[in-house]
Phi, psi and omega in degrees: 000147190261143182261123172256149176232130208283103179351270185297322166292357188274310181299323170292338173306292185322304164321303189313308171285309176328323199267338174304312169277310165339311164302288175340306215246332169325336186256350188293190187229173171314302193289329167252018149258008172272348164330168183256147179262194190281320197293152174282142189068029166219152169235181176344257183346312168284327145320313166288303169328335201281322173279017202228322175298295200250013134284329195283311145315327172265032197229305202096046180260124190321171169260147160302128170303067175251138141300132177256131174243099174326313187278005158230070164204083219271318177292002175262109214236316172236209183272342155299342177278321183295335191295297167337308218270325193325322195255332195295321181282329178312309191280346176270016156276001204221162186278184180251020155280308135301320149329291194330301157344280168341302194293292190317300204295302185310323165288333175314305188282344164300326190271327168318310182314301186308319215275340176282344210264140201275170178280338167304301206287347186297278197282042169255137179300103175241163134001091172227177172280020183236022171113226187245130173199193197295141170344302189292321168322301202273008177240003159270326177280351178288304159317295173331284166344261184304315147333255188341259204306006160267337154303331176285328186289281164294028150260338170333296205261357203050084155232054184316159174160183195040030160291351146283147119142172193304321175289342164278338195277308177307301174341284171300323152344298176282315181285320184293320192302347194248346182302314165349292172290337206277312204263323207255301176293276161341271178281007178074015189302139189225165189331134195062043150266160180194128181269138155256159183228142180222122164265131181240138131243146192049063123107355156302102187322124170241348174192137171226152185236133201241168153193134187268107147304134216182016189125300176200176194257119170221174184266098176276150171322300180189181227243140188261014179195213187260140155322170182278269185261137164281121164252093175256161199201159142298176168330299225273359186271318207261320184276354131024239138341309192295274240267011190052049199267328173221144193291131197329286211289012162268358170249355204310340170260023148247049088331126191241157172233132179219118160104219179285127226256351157312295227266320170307321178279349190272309175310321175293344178272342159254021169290351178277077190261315199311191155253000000 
C-alpha cells in the first residue's frame, strides 16, 4: 500500500534539521568534530558525512570510487552499511570546514530540487529504505534519518536540543509507522492484546500511539478500553530505543509501565528496528 506524505510539511522538516544542524556544527572547533558518536566507528564528522553521502545520491552525484573492506571494519554488518562507510571514508580526508561546506551546498540544493518536484513525482512509487512506496515516504524517513544523526551529534558533543518542533513530529511519524511490526512481529503480541505508547517532553504527553491486535498488529486512532500495556517515556527516550543508540538498561528509569508488565518488556526489547 502506498503512503502519501503531505508535501510542504515534509520539506520544511527537512529545511528545519538541516538548518539545526548547521547551527550546531558552526560552533563546534576541530576537536569535538573528531568525537566518538553513539554509533560505533563514526564520529561527529562521519555522521555527517553519512548525510551528505545520500543527498549526494539524491542529486545524482558519482560515488567516490573507494573500495570497503568489510572485515576491518566490524561495524559494517551490510550491504547498506557498505554503501554508507563510501562517503564516510572519501570525506575524512577532508577538513570539517570543507564537510561543512559541503553539508550546506548539497542540502541547499536538495531543498531547491523538493521545491521543484510536482506532486505527481512527490507521491510516485520510489525506492525508500522500508521498500518500495511513495517519493514522499523516503523523504519523511530521510527527517527521521537526519534528526537521529543529528542527536547522535549532540550526544557526541553533550550538547541537547532539538527535541521540538516540526521535525520532531515527523520523525514519530515515521516512527508510529513500525510500531505495527515492533508489538505484533518483534515482540509477539497476540490477538487482543493492545499497546500505548504516551511519548512526552519536559513532562507533557506530546504524541501517544495505540496498537491493536486485531488479526495482525496494527497502529489505531484509539483503543476501544485502556491497553493491555502503557509505556510512557520522553521522545527523546523511545527514539533512542528505536534506533538502538542507548541500552535499555541506562534508560529504564525514565519509563513508566502501566498494566501488563511481560508484554511491556518484550516490547521495549524490540523497540530496536532500525538497520
Amino acid at each position: 500500500m502506498t503512503t502519501y506524505v503531505p508535501k510542504d510539511r515534509t520539506v520544511a522538516a527537512l529545511d528545519e534539521v538541516w538548518s539545526s544542524i548547521t547551527e550546531l556544527l558552526v560552533g563546534l572547533d576541530d576537536v569535538q568534530w573528531s568525537l566518538p558518536s553513539p554509533l560505533p566507528g563514526w564520529d561527529v564528522q562521519d555522521n555527517v558525512s553519512h548525510i551528505v553521502g545520500t543527498e549526494a545520491m539524491l542529486l545524482g552525484i558519482d560515488t567516490p570510487d573507494i573500495e570497503i573492506d568489510r572485515d576491518a571494519l566490524p561495524h559494517v554488518q551490510n550491504d547498506i552499511g557498505v554503501f554508507n562507510e563510501v562517503w564516510v571514508q572519501y570525506l575524512r580526508t577532508k577538513q570539517p570546514n570543507e564537510v561543512l561546506s559541503v553539508f550546506e551546498e548539497y542540502t541547499g540544493q536538495r531543498l531547491a530540487a523538493l521545491a521543484d518536484m510536482s506532486i505527481e513525482q512527490w507521491d510516485a512509487e520510489s525506492f525508500t529504505p522500508a521498500g518500495m512506496d511513495s517519493y514522499g515516504r523516503f523523504m519523511q524517513i530521510r527527517v527521521f534519518d537526519c534528526w537521529l544523526h543529528e542527536q547522535d551529534i549532540r550526544d557526541a558533543v553533550e550538547m541537547p536540543g532539538h527535541e521540538s518542533g516540526l521535525a520532531v513530529e515527523v520523525t514519530l511519524d515515521e516512527m508510529a509507522t513500525a510500531m505495527g511490526f515492533v508489538v505484533g512481529k518483534r515482540a509477539g503480541a497476540t490477538d487482543g492484546q493492545s499497546v500505548t505508547f504516551d511519548l512526552t517532553d519536559q513532562g507533557a504527553v506530546v504524541r501517544t500511539v495505540h496498537v491493536e491486535v486485531d488479526g495482525r498488529a496494527a497502529v489505531v486512532d484509539e483503543l476501544p478500553g485502556a491497553a493491555s500495556s502503557t509505556l510512557t517515556m520522553p521522545v527523546w527516550v523511545m527514539m533512542r530505543l528505536c534506533a538502538g543508540r542507548i541500552p535499555l538498561d541506562r534508560l529504564r528509569g525514565r519509563i513508566e509501565i502501566a498494566g501488563d508488565h511481560e508484554l511491556a518488556e518484550r516490547v521495549l526489547g524490540a523497540l530496536n528496528y532500525t538497520v
